[in-house]
MIKOL-667302 format. One line per field, with one value per residue: x, y, z of N, C-alpha, C in turn. Coordinates in pm, 1 decimal. Atoms other than C-alpha are relative to their C-alpha. Example, Ala and Ser with C-alpha at 12.3 -4.5 7.8 and 13.67 -1.06 7.14 Angstrom:
2
n.xx <- [89.0_-82.0]
n.yy <- [-119.0_-119.0]
n.zz <- [0.0_-6.0]
ca.xx <- [1230.0_1367.0]
ca.yy <- [-450.0_-106.0]
ca.zz <- [780.0_714.0]
c.xx <- [90.0_-77.0]
c.yy <- [120.0_109.0]
c.zz <- [0.0_73.0]
***
This chain:
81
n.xx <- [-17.2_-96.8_38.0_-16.9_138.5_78.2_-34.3_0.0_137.4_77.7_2.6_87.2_100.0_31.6_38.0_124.1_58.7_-7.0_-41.1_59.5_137.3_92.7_-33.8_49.5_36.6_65.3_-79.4_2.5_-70.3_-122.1_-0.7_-16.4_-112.3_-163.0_-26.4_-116.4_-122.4_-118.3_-52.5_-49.0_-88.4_-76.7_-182.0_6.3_87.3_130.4_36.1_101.2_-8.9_-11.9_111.3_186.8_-61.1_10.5_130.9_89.8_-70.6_90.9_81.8_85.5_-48.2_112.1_58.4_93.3_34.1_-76.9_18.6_101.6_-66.0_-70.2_50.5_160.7_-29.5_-71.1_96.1_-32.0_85.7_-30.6_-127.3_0.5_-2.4]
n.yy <- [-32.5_57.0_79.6_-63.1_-70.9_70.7_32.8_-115.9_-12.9_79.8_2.7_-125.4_5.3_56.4_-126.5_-43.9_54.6_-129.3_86.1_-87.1_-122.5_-44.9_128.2_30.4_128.7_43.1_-23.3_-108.1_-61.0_56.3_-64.9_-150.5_-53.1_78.8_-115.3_-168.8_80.3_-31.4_-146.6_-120.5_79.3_133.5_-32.2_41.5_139.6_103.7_-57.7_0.5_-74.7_-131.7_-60.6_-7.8_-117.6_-90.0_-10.4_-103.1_-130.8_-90.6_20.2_-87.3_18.2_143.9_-20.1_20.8_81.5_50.7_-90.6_74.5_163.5_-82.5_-67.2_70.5_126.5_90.1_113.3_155.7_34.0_-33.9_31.1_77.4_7.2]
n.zz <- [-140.8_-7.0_-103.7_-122.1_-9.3_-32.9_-83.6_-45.1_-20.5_-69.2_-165.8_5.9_-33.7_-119.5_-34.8_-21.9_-112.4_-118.2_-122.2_-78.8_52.2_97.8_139.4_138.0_-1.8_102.0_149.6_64.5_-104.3_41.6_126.8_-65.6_-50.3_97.3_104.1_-90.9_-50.8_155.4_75.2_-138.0_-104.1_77.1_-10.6_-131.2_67.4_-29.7_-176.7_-35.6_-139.7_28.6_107.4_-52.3_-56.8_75.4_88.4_-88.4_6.9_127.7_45.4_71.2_182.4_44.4_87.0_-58.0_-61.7_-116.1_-130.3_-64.8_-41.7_-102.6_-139.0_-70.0_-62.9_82.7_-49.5_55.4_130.5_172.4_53.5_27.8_129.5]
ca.xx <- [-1751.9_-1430.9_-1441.7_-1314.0_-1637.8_-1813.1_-1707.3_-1694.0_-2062.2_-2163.7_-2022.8_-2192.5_-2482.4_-2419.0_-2379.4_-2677.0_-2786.5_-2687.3_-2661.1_-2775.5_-3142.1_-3153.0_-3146.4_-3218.5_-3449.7_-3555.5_-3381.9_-3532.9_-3398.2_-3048.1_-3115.6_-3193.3_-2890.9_-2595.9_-2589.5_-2460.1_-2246.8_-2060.1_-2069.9_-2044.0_-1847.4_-1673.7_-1353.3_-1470.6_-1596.8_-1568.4_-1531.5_-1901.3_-1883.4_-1754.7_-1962.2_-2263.1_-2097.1_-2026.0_-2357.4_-2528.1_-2242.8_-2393.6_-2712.6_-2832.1_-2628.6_-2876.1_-3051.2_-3388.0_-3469.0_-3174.1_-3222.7_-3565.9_-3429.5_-3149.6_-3329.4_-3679.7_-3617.3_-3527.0_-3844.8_-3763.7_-4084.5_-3957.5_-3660.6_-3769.4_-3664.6]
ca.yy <- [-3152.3_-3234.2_-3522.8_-3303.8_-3037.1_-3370.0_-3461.0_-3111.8_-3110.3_-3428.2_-3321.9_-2929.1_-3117.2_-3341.9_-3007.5_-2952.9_-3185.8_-2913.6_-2945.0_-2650.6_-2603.2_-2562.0_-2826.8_-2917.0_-3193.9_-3248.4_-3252.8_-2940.6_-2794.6_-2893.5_-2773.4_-2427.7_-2386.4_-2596.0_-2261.0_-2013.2_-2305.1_-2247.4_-1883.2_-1753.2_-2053.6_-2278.4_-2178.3_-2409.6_-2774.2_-3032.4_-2866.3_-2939.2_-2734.7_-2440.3_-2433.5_-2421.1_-2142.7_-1963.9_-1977.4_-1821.5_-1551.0_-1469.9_-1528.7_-1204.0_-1238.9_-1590.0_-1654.1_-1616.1_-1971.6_-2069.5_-1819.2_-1984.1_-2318.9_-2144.2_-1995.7_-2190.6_-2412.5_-2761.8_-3053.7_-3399.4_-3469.0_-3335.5_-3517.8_-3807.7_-3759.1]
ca.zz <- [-6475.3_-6301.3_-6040.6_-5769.1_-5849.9_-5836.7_-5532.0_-5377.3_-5451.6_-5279.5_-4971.4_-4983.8_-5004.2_-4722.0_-4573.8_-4543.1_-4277.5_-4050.2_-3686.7_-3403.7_-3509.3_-3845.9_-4121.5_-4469.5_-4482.9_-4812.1_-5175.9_-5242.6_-4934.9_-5030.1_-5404.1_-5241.2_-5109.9_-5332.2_-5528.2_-5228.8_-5073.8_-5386.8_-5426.9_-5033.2_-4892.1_-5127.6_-4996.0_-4662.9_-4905.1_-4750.8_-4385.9_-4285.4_-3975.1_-4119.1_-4409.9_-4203.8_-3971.7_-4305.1_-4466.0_-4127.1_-4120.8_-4465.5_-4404.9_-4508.1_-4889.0_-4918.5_-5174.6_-5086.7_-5069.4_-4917.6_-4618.7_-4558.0_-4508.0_-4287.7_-4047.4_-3994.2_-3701.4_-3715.6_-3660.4_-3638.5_-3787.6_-4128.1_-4094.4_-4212.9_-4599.2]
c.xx <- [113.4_-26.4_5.3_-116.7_-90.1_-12.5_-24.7_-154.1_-72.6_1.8_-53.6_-105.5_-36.4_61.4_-85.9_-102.2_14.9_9.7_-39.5_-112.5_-21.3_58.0_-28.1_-80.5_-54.1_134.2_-11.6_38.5_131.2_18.2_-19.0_133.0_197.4_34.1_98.2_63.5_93.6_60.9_25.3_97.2_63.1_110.0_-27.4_-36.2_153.0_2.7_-154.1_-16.0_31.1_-59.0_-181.4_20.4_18.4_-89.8_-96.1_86.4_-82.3_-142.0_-48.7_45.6_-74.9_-59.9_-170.7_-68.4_115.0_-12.1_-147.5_41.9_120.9_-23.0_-143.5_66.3_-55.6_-192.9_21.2_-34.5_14.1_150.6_46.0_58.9_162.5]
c.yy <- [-87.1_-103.2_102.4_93.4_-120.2_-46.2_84.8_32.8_-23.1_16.5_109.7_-83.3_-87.2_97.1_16.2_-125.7_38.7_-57.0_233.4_75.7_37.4_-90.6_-23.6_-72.3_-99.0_36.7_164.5_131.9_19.5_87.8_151.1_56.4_-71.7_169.1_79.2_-87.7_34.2_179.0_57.4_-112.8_-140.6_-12.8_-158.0_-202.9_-63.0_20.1_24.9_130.9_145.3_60.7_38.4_135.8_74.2_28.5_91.8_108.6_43.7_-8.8_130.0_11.3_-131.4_19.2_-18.9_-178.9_-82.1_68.5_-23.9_-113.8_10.4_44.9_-64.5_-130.0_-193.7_-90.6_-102.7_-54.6_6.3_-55.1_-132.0_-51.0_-27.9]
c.zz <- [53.4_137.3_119.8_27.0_48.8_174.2_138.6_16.8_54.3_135.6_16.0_6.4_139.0_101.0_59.0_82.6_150.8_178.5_76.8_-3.9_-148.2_-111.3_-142.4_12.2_-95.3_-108.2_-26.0_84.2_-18.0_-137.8_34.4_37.7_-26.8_-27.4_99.6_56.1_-70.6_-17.5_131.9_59.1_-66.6_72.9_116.0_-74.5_37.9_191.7_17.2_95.2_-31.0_-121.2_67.5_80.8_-138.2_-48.0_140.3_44.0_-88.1_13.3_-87.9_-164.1_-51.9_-112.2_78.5_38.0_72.8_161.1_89.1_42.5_134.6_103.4_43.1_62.3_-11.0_99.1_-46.1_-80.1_-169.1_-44.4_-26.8_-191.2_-58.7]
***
C-alpha cells in the first residue's frame, strides 16, 4: 500500500466525524463506510466537508451499512468512543 493510499485513508476516516447531525461514532461506524468513501467520493480525500456532502448526495448508492450510519441522527451520548 502506497503512503499516499495510507494517508488518504486516515483522513476518509477522520471523515467520518461528520458534522450537521449525522456522525460516525464508533470504529465500526467508520469501517462501514471507508469502503464507499473510496468508491463514491475519493475524488474529494482529504476535503472533509465535501466528502461528507458527497456521501449524502449518494446516499441512496450506500452500502447498506454505511447508509445506516448516514442517516440515523447524531447523539452525543454515543459520542463518546
Amino acid at each position: 500500500m502506497s503512503i499516499k493510499l495510507v494517508v488518504a485513508t486516515v483522513c476518509a476516516l477522520g471523515v467520518l466525524g461528520w458534522s450537521d447531525g449525522v456522525r460516525a461514532e464508533s470504529q465500526n461506524d467508520r469501517d462501514a463506510c471507508i469502503g464507499d468513501v473510496h468508491a463514491h467520493c475519493g475524488e474529494y480525500i482529504p476535503d472533509r466537508e465535501a466528502i461528507i456532502q458527497c456521501l449524502k448526495q449518494k446516499v441512496k448508492q450506500l452500502s447498506p451499512a454505511c447508509r445506516t450510519v448516514m442517516t440515523r441522527p447524531y447523539r452525543k451520548d454515543a459520542a463518546r468512543n
